[in-house]
C-alpha positions in Angstrom: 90.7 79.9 77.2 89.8 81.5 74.1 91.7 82.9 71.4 90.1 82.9 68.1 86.5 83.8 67.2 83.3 85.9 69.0 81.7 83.8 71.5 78.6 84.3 74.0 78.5 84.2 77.5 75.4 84.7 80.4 75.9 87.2 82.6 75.0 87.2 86.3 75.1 90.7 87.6 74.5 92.1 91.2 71.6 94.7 90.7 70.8 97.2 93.4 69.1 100.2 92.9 70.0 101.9 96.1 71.9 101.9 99.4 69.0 101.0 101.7 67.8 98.6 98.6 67.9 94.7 98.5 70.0 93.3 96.0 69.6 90.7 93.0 71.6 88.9 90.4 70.2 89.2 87.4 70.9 87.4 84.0 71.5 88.4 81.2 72.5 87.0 77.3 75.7 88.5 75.9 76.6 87.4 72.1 79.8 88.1 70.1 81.8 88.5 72.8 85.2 89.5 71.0 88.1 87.6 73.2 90.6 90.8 72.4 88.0 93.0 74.6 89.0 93.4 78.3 86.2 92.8 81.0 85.4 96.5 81.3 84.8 96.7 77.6 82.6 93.8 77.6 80.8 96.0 80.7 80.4 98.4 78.1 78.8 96.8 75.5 76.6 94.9 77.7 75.1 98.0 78.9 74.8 99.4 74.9 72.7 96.2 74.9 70.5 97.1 78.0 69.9 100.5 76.7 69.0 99.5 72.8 66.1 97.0 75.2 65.2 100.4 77.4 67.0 98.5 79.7 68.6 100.8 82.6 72.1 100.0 82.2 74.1 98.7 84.9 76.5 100.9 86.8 80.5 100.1 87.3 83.1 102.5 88.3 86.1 102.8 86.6 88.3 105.4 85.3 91.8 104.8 84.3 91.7 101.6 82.3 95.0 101.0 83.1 95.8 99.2 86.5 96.5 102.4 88.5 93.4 104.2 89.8 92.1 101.1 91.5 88.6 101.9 90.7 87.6 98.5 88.8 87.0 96.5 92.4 84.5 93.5 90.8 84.2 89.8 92.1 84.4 87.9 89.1 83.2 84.0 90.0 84.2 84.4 93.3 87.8 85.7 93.1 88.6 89.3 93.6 90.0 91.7 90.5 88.8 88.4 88.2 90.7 84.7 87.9 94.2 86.6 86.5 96.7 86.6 89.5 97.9 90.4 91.5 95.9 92.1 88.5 93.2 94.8 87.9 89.3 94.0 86.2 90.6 96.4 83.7 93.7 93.9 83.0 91.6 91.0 82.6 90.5 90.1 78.9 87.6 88.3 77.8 89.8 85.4 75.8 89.9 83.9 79.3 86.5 82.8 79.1 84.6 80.2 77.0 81.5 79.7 74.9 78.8 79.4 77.2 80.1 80.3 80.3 78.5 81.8 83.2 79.7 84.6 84.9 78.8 86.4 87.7 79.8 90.3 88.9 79.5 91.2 92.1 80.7 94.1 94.1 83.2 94.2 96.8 81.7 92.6 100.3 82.8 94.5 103.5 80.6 96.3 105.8 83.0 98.8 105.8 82.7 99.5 101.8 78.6 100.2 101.8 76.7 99.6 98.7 76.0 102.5 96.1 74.3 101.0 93.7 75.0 97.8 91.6 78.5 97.3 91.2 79.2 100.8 92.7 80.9 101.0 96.5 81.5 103.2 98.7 85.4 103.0 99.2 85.8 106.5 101.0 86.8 104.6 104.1 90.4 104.3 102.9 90.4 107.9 102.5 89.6 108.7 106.4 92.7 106.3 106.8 95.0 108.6 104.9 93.7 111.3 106.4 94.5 110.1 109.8 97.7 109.8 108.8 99.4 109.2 105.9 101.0 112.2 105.0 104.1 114.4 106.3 104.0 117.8 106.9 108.0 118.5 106.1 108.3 120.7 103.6 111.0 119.1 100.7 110.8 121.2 98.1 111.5 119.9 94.4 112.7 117.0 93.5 116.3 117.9 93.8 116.1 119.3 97.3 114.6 116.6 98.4 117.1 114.3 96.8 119.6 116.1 99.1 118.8 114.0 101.7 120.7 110.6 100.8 118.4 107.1 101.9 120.3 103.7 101.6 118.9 101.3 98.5 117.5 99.0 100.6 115.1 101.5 102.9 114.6 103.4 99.5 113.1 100.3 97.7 110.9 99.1 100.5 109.4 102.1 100.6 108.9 102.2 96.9 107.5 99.2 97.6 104.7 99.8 99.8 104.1 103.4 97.8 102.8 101.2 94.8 99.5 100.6 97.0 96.8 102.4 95.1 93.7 102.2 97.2 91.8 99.9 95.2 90.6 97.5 98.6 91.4 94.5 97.2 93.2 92.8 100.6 90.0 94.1 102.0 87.2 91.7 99.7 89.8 89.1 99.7 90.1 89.3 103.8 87.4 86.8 105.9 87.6 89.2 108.6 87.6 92.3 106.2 91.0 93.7 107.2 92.6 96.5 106.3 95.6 96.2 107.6 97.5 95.6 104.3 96.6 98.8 102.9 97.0 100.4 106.7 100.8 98.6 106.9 101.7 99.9 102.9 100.9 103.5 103.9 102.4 103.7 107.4 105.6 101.3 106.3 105.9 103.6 103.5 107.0 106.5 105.5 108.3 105.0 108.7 110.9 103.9 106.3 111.5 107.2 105.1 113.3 110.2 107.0 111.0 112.6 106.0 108.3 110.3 107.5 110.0 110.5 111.0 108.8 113.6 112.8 104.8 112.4 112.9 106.4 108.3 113.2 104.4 108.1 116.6 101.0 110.2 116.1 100.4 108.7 112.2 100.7 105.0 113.4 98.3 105.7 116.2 96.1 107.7 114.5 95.7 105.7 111.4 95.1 102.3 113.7 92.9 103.8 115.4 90.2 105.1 112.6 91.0 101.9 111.0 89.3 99.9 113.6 86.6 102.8 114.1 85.5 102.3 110.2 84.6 98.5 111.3 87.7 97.1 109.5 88.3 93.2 110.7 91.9 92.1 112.1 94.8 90.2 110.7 94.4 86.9 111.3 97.7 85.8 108.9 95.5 84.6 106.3 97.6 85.8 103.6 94.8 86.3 101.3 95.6 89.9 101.0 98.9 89.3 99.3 97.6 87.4 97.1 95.2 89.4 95.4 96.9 92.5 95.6 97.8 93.9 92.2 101.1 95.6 93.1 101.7 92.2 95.2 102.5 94.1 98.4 103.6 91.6 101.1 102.4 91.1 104.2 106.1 91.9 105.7 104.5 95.6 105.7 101.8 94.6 108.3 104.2 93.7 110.7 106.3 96.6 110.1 103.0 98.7 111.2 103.0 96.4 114.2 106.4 96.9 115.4 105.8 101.0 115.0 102.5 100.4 116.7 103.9 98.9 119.8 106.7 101.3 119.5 104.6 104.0 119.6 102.5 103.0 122.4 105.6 103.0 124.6 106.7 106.0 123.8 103.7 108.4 123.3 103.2 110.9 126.0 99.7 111.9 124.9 96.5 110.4 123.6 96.1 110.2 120.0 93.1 112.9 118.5 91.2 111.7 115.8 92.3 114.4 113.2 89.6 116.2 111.1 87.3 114.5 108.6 88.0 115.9 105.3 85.8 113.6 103.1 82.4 112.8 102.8 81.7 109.1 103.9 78.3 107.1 104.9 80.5 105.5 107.1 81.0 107.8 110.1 83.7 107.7 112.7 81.8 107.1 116.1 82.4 109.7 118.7 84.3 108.9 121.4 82.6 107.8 125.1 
């Protein structure tokens, strides 16, 4: 670990120009590295560099900064979100590295999070889950109306809980069979826990499941990798919460679930039913 003065590092960044492109790592020099920069900043300055060379610069997502949007999805040396444990790219500083070490950036692997370009996916399949699903249609009002309705502390915090989930697919890069079942179990654990959640309990479960395993998301096989990557550190306690409500819904569902309408834009597409 570093903590004092400006170091240099080589780079090994995934290039890819295009969707339908093949990829590369590249490698590239970086010098006087500052260790109070965070990972993304470093990103930034490295690309200064590429462009001062006429260099086209490398492209990363990222928006918040902050460890909430969940936009920051890198493999850094193999481990997902970077070496810091149930944290963000964005949270990771460069006084964690060494002079002279190598380190390579990659993009999230899963078939169901297509390429962009360079560190760039295409996470929009998390969306189509939501959509599916994850929502109720009960109208609360503000705040206090919707505090009217009292919920025991210990539904109330498991819920808060799996609400901390934000998207950023994590479990998903972490998972050998590319689940999403974590993020899945946070979103429908999250309401079934709720009242408010109660009068769609049956028809979200089934729905979401269901365009979950259409997007070509892999199964749970209890490898436990997803918790441990996860930034908020959701547990794996809310997968088999989706279970039980799964199974419970499959008794007690009188009709066939509908895929509901897609309302975002995806090169992943749902396949129509036979």
């Amino acid at each position: 670990m570093n903590n004092d003065k400006n170091f240099s590092v080589t780079l090994r960044v995934w290039k890819q120009d295009g969707p339908e492109e093949k990829g590369r790592l590249e490698a590239h020099q970086l010098k006087d590295v500052s260790p109070d920069m965070s990972f993304l900043e470093m990103l930034d300055v490295f690309n200064e560099q590429l462009l001062k060379e006429g260099k086209e610069p490398i492209a990363v997502e990222s928006d918040c900064r902050e460890g909430i949007c969940g936009c920051c999805g890198l493999v850094i040396n193999g481990n997902v979100h970077g070496p810091d444990e149930h944290s963000t790219v964005c949270q990771l500083h460069m006084r964690r590295f060494r002079e002279g070490d190598v380190i390579t950036v990659e993009p999230f692997r899963a078939s169901a999070f297509p390429a962009i370009k360079d560190l760039v996916i295409d996470r929009s399949a998390l969306d189509r889950i939501i959509a599916a699903g994850g929502y109720i249609s009960a109208n609360v009002g503000s705040a206090q109306n919707a505090n009217d309705l009292l919920i025991n502390k210990h539904d109330s915090e498991k819920a808060m809980d799996a609400a901390t989930c934000i998207g950023c697919g994590a479990c998903v890069a972490s998972c050998p069979n590319s689940a999403a079942m974590l993020f899945t179990g946070a979103k429908v654990s999250h309401l079934s826990l709720l009242p408010q959640g109660h009068p769609e309990r049956e028809t979200r479960v089934l729905n979401m499941v269901k365009v979950m395993d259409s997007l070509g998301f892999g199964n749970c096989s209890n490898e436990y990798e997803c918790e441990a990557v996860c930034p908020k550190e959701i547990k794996v306690s809310h997968i088999a919460r989706m279970n039980r409500e799964f199974i419970r819904a499959n008794f007690i569902s009188e009709t066939k679930p509908e895929l509901p309408p897609v309302f975002h834009i995806s090169t992943v597409d749902v396949p129509e039913e036979e």
